[in-house]
N, C-alpha and C positions, 0 to 999 in steps of 0.2 A: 494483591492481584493474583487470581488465579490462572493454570493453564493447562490443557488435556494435550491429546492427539487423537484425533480421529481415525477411524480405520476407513480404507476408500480402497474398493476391490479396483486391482487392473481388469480394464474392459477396451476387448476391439469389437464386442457387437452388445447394443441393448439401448438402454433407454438415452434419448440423447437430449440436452439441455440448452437452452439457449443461454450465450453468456453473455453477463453483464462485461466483462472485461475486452469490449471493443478495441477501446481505445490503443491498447498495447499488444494485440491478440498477435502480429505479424511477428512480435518475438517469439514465438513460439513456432518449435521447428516442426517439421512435416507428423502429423501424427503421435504427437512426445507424450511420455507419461509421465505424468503431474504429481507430485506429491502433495498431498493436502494436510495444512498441520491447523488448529485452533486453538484460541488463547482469547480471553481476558482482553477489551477495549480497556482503553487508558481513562475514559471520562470519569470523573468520580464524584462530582458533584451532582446532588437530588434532581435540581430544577435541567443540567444539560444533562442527563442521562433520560429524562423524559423529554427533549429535542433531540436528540438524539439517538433514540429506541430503535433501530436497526441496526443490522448484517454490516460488515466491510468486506468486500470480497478483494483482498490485496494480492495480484500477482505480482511474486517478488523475482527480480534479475538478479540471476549471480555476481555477485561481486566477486570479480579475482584479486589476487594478490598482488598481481601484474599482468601487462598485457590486456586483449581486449576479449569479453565474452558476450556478457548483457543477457544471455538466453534466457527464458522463463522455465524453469524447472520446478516451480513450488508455487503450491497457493497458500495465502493465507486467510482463515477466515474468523474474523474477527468480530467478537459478542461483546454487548454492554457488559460492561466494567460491575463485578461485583456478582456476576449470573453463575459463579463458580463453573461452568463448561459445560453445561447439561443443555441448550438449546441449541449449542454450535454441536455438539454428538448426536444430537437429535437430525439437525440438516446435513450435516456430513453422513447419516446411515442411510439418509435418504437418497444421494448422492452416489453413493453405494455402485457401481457398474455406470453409473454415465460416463455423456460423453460431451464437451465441451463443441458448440455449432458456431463458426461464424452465421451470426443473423444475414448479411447481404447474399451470400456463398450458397448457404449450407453445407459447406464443406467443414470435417470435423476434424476438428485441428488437434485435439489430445484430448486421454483418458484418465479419468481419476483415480488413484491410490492411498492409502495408509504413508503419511510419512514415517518413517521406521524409527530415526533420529530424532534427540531430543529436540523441540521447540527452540529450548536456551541455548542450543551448540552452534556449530557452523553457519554455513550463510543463513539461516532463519533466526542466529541469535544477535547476527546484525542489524539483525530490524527488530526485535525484542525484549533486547538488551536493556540496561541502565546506565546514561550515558547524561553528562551538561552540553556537548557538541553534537549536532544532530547535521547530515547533508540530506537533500532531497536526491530522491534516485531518479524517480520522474519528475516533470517539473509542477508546483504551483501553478492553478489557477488560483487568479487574485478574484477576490472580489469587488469587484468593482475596475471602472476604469483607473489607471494611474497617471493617464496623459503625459505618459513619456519624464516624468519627474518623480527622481528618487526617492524624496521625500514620502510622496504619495504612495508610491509603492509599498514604502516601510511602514506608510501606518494601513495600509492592507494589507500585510502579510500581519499585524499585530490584531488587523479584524480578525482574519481567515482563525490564528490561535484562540481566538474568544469564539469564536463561533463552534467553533473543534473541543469545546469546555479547556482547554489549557487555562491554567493560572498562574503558574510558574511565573516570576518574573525573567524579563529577556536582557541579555548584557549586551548581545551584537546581533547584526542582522547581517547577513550578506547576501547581493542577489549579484545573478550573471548567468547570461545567456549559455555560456557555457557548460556541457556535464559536470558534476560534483567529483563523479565517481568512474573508473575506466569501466567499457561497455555502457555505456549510456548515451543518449544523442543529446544534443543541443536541445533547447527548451521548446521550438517552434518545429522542430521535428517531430513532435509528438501529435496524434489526433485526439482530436476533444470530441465531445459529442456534442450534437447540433445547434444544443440550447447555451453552450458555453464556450464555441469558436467566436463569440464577439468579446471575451473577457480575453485580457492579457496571461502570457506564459512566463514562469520563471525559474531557474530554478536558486538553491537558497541555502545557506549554512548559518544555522539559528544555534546561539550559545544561551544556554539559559543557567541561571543565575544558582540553583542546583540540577542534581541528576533527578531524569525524566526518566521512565520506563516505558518502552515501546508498547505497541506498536503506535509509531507517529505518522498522522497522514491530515492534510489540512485542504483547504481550500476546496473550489470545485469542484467536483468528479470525487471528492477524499475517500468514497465510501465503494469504487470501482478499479482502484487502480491509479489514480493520478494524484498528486502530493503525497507519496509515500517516502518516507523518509528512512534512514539507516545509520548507526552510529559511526563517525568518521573513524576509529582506531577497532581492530577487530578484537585489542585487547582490553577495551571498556565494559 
């Protein structure tokens, strides 16, 4: 797996963007600047890399060490697996001065930058990482109904992996309403967008059988912000 950084000018006037990242946009503070870093999708097989032939634009929450934050301070933007970081440099130059619009608003909530920091370090290398323990930051949408029954749920969160190309085999599933991670909300605190507030929320601690290398994000919305996942120890 390869991985770059983009360079992303600070901007408080110029071209401004609509973003896909609805669904988590309120974490972001009044006006904030963004670091933008890109990396190497995780898919690696032939046949899901051509189902899979798009962008991930993952905005990531700080995770603290303690106490609470959640804020959005970084994007990530995430290329098929194998693309060595020449099309994610390519969108990121483009990017270049924008400026991040809520669609409902158009009120412009932050400006893009160069993350300066490596990829693999700090809180970007918690979602990047290689890791067998994986927590959801935001939570899973499932695919599909689970009618309220664990079972069901676990063998959707096992779709949502195969549909995401994961092949790994999986030792434990955990799901619960509750955050994985401090600064994160509850799973039904999150917004979906319109075509996937009828699917279930969850969020999820997936052990898999070896180490995966990020960035992991599954389900629903995976490719906007929602199921993005992070390694539970910052020292994996």
């Amino acid at each position: 797996m390869t991985s770059g950084v983009a360079p992303i000018a600070r901007s408080t006037r110029g071209r401004r963007s609509k973003s896909p990242l609805g669904c988590v946009m309120r974490r972001i503070n009044a006006r904030a600047v963004l670091g933008l870093t890109t990396v190497s999708s995780k898919t690696s097989s032939a046949a899901m890399a051509t189902k899979n032939a798009r962008f991930s634009y993952l905005p990531l929450l700080t995770i603290p060490a303690a106490g609470r934050d959640g804020r959005i301070r970084r994007v990530l933007l995430a290329e098929l697996f194998g693309s060595g970081g020449r099309n994610a440099e390519a969108v990121a130059r483009r990017l270049s001065g924008a400026s991040l619009v809520e669609e409902n608003t158009g009120e412009i909530k932050a400006d893009l930058r160069r993350a300066e920091t490596s990829p693999r370090k700090g809180i970007v290398g918690r979602y990047v990482a290689e890791s067998t323990v994986w927590g959801s930051v935001t939570p899973v949408v499932l695919p599909g109904r689970d009618d309220y029954r664990q079972r069901k749920a676990h063998g959707l969160i096992l779709k949502a992996l195969a549909q995401a190309g994961y092949t790994t085999p999986i030792l434990e599933i955990q799901l619960q309403e509750e955050p994985v991670f401090p600064g994160a909300e509850r799973a039904r605190a999150y917004r979906a967008p319109a075509y996937l507030k009828q699917y279930p929320r969850t969020h999820a601690i997936i052990t898999f059988a070896k180490p995966v290398r990020g960035p992991v994000a599954i389900g629903g919305g995976r490719h906007v912000g929602l199921g993005t996942f992070a390694t539970l120890s910052a020292s994996n």
